[in-house]
C-alpha positions, 0 to 999 in steps of 0.5 A: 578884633581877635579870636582865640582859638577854640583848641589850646594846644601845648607840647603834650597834645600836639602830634609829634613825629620823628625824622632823619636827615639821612634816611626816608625810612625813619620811625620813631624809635620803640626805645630811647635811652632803653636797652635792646637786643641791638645794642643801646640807642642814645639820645637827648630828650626833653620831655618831649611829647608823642601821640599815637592814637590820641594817648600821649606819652613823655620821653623822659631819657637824656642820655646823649653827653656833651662827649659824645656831641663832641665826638659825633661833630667830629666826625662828620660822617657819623654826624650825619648818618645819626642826626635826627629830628622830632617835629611837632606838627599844629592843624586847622583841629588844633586852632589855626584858622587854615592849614596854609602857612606862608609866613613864620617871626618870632618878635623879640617880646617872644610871641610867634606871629604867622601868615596864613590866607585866613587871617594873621596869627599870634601864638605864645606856645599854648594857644592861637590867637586869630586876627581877621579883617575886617573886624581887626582895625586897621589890617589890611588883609586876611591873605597874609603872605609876609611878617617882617620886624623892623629895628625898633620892633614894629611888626610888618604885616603884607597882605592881598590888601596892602601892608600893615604896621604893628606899632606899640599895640595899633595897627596901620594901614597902608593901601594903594590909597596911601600911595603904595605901589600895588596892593598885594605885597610879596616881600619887605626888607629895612635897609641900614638907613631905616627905610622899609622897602615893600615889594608889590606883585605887579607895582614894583618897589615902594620905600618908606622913609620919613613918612614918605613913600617913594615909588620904583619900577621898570621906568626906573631900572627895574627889571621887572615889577613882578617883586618875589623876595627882597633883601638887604646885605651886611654891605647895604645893597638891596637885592631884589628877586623878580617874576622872570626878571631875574635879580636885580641889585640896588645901590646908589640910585642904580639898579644892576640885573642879573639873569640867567645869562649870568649864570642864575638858575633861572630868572624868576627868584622866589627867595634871597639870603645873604649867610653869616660867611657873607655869600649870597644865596637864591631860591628859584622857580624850577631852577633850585639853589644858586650862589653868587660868586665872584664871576657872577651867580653859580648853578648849584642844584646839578647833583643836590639831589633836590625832590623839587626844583621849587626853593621858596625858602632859604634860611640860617639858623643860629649855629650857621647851617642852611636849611631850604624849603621846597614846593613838594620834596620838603625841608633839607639842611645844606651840607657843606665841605670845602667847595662841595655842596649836598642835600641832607632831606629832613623826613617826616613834616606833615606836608612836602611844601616849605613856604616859610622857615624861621629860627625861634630863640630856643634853636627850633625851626618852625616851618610853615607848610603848603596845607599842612599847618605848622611843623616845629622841627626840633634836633634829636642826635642819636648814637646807636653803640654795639659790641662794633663800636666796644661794647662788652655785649649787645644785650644792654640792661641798665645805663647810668651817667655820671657827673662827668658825662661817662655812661655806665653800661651793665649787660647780660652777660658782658659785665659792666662797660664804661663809656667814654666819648665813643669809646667803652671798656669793659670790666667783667668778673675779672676785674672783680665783679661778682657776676657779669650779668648787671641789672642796676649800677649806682653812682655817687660819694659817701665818706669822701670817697667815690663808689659804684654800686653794681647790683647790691654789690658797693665798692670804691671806683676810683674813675668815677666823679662828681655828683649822685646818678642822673637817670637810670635805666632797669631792665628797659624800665625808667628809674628817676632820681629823687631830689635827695639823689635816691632813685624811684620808680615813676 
């Protein structure tokens, strides 16, 4: 049996802050898009929601172009120091039955399903739905601490109690009674043949094949029967992290151990990935990140800097970059440049404990915290362009995009800037502007020609393309475009 929760939360309700990837003393920014004494901040929003105090407000600028992206992911270094990152942050207050989430997935019909120690969770965006035992049939547990969906989209639900399987709506149960290896189930993983492996604190492996289980533990080869992390690898090795048993692979019958004499960072492994480059990753108790390599497994947590020697979570997003989670120093994008690894720290999660990181179909991560509830990191990038970078003047009053991503810039006594990429020119009284103080500038094309339009005054620019301005902003005042291109005040 379910229960909805009694707060519906959405986007425009739920506290939002602002991090960065680089430095910890990130706040949220008093403008965006809007003009400052500082030069212009830019940056790329969606109606992104912020709460301060109870009162929500929406963020409507848009002004990061696909030139400027290109130009900020070409030089690394600019990248990094101007990456930042909203995150919306949902509590027990906004519905979910506990503040300790240990398990996030996204299934492919869209709904996310999480893992708390007070029931499982399903949530479409708007609302959570709580499911508890034992008036939900058929779970096996309220301690959720893995979520796993298999090819043909059944959803794995371990517990305290057993694993559960969603299937086509029904839940089933299987228990030590069902000849599961032990009841608390700490990791799941489906190899290349269809057999679903469940590892059990304390009773070592059972596979599902056929509807059969098959148990295996240290009489087997095993290194230990203390199961932290299971995962299967592009070549259909089952690799198994253990309790202080190090890792061991499964291939063929056999089991191969590798331990910290073998160069892993310590022989208690809470989490394991293999990357899209085909690398092999682990998170370890008290002894950080490690790589396999081609001697055997790599120490690289000397120097990374980590808050936190605890990785519980290790996951890849979409666009191939590596994030951890951490038992108290938080969530971190790995950062790679040739052989060299290092540490971007992502600042402003509600809680430092990162037991869960999944990717949803839109690009965000959603990350379940250690009392913290669950935080959705979305990416912000932001340029700051000043009279360094080429601005005519750092006192900015209106910005416009044109259709072909350029930014019109107008200043208080600098004239009018047009921007390009990362680069901006000037024109000024000398190249015809009546004044260089620009309040407003407008873009569009009329009588098969293109202008511009500074202030009242209308003229011909032969640079300028495409369609009617996008957003305008007056004197730190937003001005949007009606749907005939004229622009309004909101």
């Amino acid at each position: 049996m379910s229960r909805p929760s009694a707060h519906p939360s959405s986007a425009s309700d739920v506290e939002v802050r602002w991090a960065s990837a680089a430095s910890p003393h990130s706040t949220l920014p008093s403008s965006c898009g809007i003009p400052t004494g500082d030069g212009i901040k830019l940056c790329s929003l969606n109606r992104l929601a912020f709460r301060p105090a109870g009162i929500s407000f929406l963020l409507t600028a848009s002004f990061l172009t696909p030139a400027l992206a290109a130009s900020l992911h070409r030089d690394a270094s600019l990248a990094d120091a101007a990456l930042r990152y909203a995150v919306d942050v949902w509590r027990s207050e906004d519905g979910l039955p506990q503040n300790s989430v240990h398990a996030i997935r996204q299934t492919r019909d869209g709904y996310l399903w999480l893992g708390t120690q007070e029931g499982l969770v399903r949530f479409d965006g708007i609302r959570f739905v709580v499911y508890e035992a034992p008036d939900t049939p058929g779970l096996a547990g309220n301690d959720v601490r893995v979520l796993y969906e298999d090819r043909e989209g059944n959803l794995w639900i371990g517990t305290e109690g057993g694993v559960s399987r969603l299937e086509k709506g029904t839940l089933t149960t299987f228990a030590k009674e069902q000849g599961l290896a032990h009841p608390v189930v700490s990791a799941i993983a489906e190899d290349a043949e269809g057999s679903v492996w469940v590892g059990t604190y304390e009773g070592g492996l059972s596979r599902f094949r056929d509807g059969a289980l098959t148990r295996f533990t240290t009489r087997d080869g095993l290194s230990s029967d203390l199961i932290r992390a299971l995962h299967v690898d592009r070549a259909g090795n089952l690799w198994i992290g253990t309790d202080g048993g190090g890792v061991n692979r499964f291939r063929d019958g056999r089991f191969q151990v590798y331990t910290s004499r073998d160069g892993l960072p310590h022989d208690t492994v809470y989490t394991i990935l293999e990357d899209s480059r085909g690398r092999l990753w682990v998170g370890t108790a008290e002894g950080g990140l490690g790589r396999l390599e081609p001697g055997g497994f790599a120490n690289l947590s000397s120097g990374l800097g980590l808050a936190d020697q605890n990785v519980y979570a290790i996951y890849e997003d979409r666009e191939r970059r590596l994030w951890l989670g951490t038992g108290g120093g938080g969530l971190y994008r790995i950062k790679e440049q040739g052989s060299s690894v290092s540490l971007l720290p992502v600042q402003g999660l509600s809680n430092g404990i990162v037991y869960a990181i999944h990717g949803d179909a839109e690009g965000s991560l959603w990350v379940g915290t250690g009392g913290g509830g669950l935080n959705r990191v979305r990416q912000a990038p932001f340029a700051t362009v000043t009279m360094r970078e080429g601005l005519s003047n750092d006192m900015v009053s209106t910005i416009t995009e044109g259709a072909d991503g350029t930014l019109w810039i107008g200043t208080w006594g600098g004239g009018l800037n047009r921007c390009r990429g990362a680069s901006c020119r000037a024109l000024t009284t000398r190249d015809g502007l009546s004044s260089n103080i620009v309040s407003s500038v407008r873009l569009g094309n009329r009588g098969g020609g293109r202008w511009l339009a500074v202030d009242r005054d209308e003229r011909r620019v032969e640079p300028v393309e495409g369609r009617k301005i996008r957003d305008v902003h007056h004197a730190g005042r937003a001005v949007q475009r009606r749907r005939e291109g004229r622009p309004r005040r909101p």
